[in-house]
ZAMARGU-4260 file (C-alpha; in steps of 0.2 Angstrom, whole numbers, plus 5000, padded with zeros to 4 digits):
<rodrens>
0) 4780/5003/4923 | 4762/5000/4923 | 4752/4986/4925 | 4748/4972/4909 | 4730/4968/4901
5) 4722/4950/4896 | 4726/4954/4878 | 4738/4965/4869 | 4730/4982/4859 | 4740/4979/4843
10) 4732/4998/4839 | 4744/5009/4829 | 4746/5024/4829 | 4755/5033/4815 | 4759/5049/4807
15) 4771/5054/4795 | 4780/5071/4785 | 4792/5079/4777 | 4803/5094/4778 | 4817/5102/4767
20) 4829/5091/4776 | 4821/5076/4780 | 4806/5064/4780 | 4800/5057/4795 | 4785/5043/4802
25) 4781/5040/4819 | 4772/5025/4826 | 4764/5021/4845 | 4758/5007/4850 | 4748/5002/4867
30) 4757/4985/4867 | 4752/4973/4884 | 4749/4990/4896 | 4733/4996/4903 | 4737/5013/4898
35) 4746/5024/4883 | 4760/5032/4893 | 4772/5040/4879 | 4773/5054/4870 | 4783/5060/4854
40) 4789/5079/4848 | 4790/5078/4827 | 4796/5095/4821 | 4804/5096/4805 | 4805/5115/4805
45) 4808/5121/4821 | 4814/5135/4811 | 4821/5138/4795 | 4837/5130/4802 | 4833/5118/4813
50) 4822/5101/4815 | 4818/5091/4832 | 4812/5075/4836 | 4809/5067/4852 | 4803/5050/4864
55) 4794/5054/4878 | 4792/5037/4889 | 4783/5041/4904 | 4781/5030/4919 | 4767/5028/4931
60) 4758/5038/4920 | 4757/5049/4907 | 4756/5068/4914 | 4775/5071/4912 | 4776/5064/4897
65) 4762/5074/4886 | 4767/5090/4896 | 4786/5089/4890 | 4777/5087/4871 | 4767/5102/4875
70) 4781/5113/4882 | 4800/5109/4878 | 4800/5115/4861 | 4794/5131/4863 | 4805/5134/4881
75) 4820/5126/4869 | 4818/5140/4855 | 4816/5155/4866 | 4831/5149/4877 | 4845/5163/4872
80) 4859/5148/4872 | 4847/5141/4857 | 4844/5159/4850 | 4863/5160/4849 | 4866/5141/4843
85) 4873/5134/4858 | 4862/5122/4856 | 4870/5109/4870 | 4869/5123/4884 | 4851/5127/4878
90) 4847/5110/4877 | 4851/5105/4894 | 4844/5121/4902 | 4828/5115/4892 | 4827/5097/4900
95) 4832/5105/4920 | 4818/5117/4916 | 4805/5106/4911 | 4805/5100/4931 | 4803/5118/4936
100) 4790/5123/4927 | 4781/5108/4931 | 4780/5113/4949 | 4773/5130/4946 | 4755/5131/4951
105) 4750/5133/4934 | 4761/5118/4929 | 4753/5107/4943 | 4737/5111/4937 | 4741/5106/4919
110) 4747/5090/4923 | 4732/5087/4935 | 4720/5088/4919 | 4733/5077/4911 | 4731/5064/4923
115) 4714/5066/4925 | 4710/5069/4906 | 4701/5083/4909 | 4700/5098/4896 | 4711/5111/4896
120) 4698/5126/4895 | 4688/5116/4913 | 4695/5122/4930 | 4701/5114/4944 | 4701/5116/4963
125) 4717/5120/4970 | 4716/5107/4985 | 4712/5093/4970 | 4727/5096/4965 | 4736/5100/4979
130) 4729/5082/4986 | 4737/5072/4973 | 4754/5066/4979 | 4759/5054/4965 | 4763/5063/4949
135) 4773/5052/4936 | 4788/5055/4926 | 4795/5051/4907 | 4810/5047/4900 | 4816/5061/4886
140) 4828/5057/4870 | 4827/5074/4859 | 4837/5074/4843 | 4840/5091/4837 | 4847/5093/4818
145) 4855/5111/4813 | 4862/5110/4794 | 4874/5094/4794 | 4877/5096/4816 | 4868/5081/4825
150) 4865/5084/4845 | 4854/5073/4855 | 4852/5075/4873 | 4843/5059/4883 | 4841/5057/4900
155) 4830/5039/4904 | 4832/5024/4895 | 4825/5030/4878 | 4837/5028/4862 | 4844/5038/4848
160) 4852/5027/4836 | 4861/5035/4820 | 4863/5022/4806 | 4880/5027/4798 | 4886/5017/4782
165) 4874/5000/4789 | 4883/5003/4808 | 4871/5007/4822 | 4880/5021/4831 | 4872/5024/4849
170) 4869/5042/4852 | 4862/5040/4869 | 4868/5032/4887 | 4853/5022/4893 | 4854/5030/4910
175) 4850/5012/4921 | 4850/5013/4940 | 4864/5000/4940 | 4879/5013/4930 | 4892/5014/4941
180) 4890/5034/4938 | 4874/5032/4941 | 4874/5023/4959 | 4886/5036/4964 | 4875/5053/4960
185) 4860/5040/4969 | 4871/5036/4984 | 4876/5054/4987 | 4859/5060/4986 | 4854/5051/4999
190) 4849/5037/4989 | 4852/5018/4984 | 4852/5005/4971 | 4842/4987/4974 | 4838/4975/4963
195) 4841/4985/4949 | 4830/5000/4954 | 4832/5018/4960 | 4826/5019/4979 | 4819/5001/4974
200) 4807/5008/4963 | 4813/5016/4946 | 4822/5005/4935 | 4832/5022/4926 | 4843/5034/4934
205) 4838/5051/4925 | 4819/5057/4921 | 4810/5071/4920 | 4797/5073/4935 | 4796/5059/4948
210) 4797/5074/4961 | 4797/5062/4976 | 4814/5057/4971 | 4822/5075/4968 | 4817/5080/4988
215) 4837/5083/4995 | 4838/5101/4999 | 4855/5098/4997 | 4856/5095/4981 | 4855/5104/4965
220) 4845/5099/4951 | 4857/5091/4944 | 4865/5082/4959 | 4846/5073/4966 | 4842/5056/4967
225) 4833/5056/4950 | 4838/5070/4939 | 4835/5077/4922 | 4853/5081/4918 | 4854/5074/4899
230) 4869/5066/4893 | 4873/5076/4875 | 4881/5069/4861 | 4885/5080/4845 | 4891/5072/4827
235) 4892/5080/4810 | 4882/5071/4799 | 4891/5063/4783 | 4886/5055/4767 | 4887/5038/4776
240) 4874/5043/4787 | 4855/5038/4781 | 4844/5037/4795 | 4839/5042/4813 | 4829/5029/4826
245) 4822/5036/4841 | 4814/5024/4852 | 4808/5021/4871 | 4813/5005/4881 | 4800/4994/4874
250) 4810/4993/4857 | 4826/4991/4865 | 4820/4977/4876 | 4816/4966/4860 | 4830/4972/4847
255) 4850/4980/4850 | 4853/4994/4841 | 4862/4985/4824 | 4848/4974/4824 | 4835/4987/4823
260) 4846/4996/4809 | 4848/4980/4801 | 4829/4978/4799 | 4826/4995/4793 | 4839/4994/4780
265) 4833/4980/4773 | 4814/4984/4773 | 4820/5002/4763 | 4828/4992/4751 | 4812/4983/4748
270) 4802/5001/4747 | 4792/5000/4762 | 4787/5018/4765 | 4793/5024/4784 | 4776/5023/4791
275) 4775/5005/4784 | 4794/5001/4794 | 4788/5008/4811 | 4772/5000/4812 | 4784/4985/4807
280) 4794/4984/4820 | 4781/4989/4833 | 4773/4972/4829 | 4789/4962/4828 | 4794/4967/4845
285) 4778/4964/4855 | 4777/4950/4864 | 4765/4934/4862 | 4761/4933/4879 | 4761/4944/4895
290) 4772/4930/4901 | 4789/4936/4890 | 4803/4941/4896 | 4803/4956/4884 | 4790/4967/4872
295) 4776/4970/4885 | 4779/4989/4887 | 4770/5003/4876 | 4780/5007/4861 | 4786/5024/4852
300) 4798/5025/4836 | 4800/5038/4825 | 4812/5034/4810 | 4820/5051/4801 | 4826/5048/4784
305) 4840/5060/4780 | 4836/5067/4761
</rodrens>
C-alpha cells in the first residue's frame, strides 16, 4: 500500500554483523513509494543461545511496523514459554501480544509519535491521539535460531526462505486474502474476500495492527477478520543448509524463492560480501517505471549466512 512518486529513491540502506553463529547484512530500500514503511529486527545474540531476525512490512504506514521493532524482542524473551524454550508457544503469544499492547494507552501514544515523527521524550494530548482513527498495520516474518533448531513464525505476506544444498525451501505461508483457509477465518468473522482483498481493502490475511479489521466482539484474537495468528515452521538445520533470506513482498513480487537463492549462490561464489548481495537484489527487483506490474513496493532483505 501507499501511494507511488515521479521517480524512484534508489537510496540504500544497509548494515551488517556477525555473531558466534552467524553473519548477517540487511538492506532497505524506499523503491517507487512516497514513504519508508518497513522495519527489520537483526539480533545475533539475543542471548547466549539464541539469535532473531525479522521483516516488518508495514502498510498504510509505518507506526505498526517500527513499534513491532522496538517491542517484540524484548516481550519474546521475558515470555516464560521463551524462558523455558518453548519457543513456538512463546512465539506466538509474542506476535497476539504485540496487538494488545498496541492499544494500551501508552502504546497509542507511541505509535501517535510514530506516525507523526515526533520525539519520544515530547508529550502528546490525549484527544490527539484519541482523534486519529487510521493507525496502520505490518506484516511480521521472525526467524528465531536456537543451536541447530530453525522456527520462524510469519503472519502477512513477508518471506522466510532457507536455502538447503542450492534448494529454496519456503519457511513461511504468504497469508493472501484469496487462501481458501483464509476466506473462511474472513467470512466467519463477519468479513469477505473481493478482488483479491480483505473487506476490499488489505491484499493479506494476517498482520499485526489494522485494528478496524479485528472489531467482532465475537471473536478472539485469533478468530477476527485480520489476525496476528503466525503460521510456525520449525527445521533442524543440517550441513546442507547455507543461508537464510528474509524478505517483504516487494522482493517476492520480482523474484520466486529459488530464484532468489539462485542469485545469492552465485554472487557468494564470486565473493560479494552479504551487504554487497542485498543491496543487489534491491536494485534488481525495482522496477523501471511506476508503470510495471511488479517491483514498485519498499523493499527489506536481510541475508543470514550460517558459519
Amino acid at each position: 500500500m501507499g501511494s507511488e512518486v515521479s521517480a524512484a529513491n534508489t537510496v540504500k540502506l544497509s548494515e551488517w554483523g556477525v555473531g558466534e553463529r552467524v553473519e548477517y547484512a540487511v538492506t532497505s530500500m524506499q523503491g517507487w513509494r512516497e514513504a519508508m514503511e518497513d522495519a527489520h529486527i537483526c539480533r545475533t545474540e539475543l542471548d547466549s543461545d539464541t539469535s532473531l531476525f525479522a521483516v516488518l512490512d508495514g502498510h498504510g504506514g509505518k507506526e505498526a511496523a517500527v513499534f513491532v521493532s522496538r517491542h517484540f524482542c524484548q516481550e519474546l524473551t521475558r515470555n516464560p514459554h521463551y524462558l523455558a524454550k518453548r519457543f513456538e508457544k512463546a512465539l506466538t503469544e509474542t506476535f497476539l501480544y504485540m496487538d494488545i499492547l498496541m492499544v494500551k494507552p501508552e502504546g497509542l501514544r507511541e505509535l501517535y509519535k510514530i506516525q507523526q515523527d515526533i520525539p519520544d521524550n515530547y508529550t502528546v494530548e490525549e484527544q490527539r491521539v484519541e482523534e486519529m482513527d487510521n493507525w496502520a498495520g505490518t506484516t511480521a516474518c521472525v526467524a528465531l535460531l536456537y543451536g541447530e533448531e530453525l522456527y520462524v513464525a510469519n503472519a502477512g505476506d513477508s518471506r522466510c526462505v532457507l536455502a538447503r544444498a542450492g534448494r529454496a525451501l519456503d519457511m513461511s505461508v504468504d497469508h493472501k486474502a484469496d487462501l481458501p483457509s483464509e476466506q473462511e477465518r474472513v467470512t466467519k468473522a463477519g468479513g469477505f474476500v473481493k478482488d483479491g482483498r480483505v473487506n476490499g481493502i488489505l491484499g493479506v490475511s494476517r498482520a499485526l495492527g489494522d485494528f478496524d479489521l479485528k472489531t467482532n466482539p465475537k471473536c478472539p484474537l485469533d478468530g477476527q477478520v485480520i489476525t496476528s495468528l503466525p503460521d510456525i515452521k520449525k527445521v533442524k538445520l543440517t550441513g546442507l543448509d547455507a543461508f537464510l533470506v528474509l524478505a517483504c513482498d516487494g522482493i517476492w513480487d520480482v523474484l520466486t524463492s529459488q530464484h532468489c537463492v539462485d542469485y545469492v549462490n552465485s554472487r557468494l561464489e564470486m565473493n560479494d560480501s552479504l551487504q554487497e548481495i542485498s543491496e543487489r537484489v534491491c536494485d534488481r527487483c525495482v522496477a523501471e517505471t511506476v508503470d510495471d506490474a511488479a517491483g514498485t513496493d519498499n523493499m527489506t532483505i536481510i541475508l543470514v549466512r550460517f558459519k
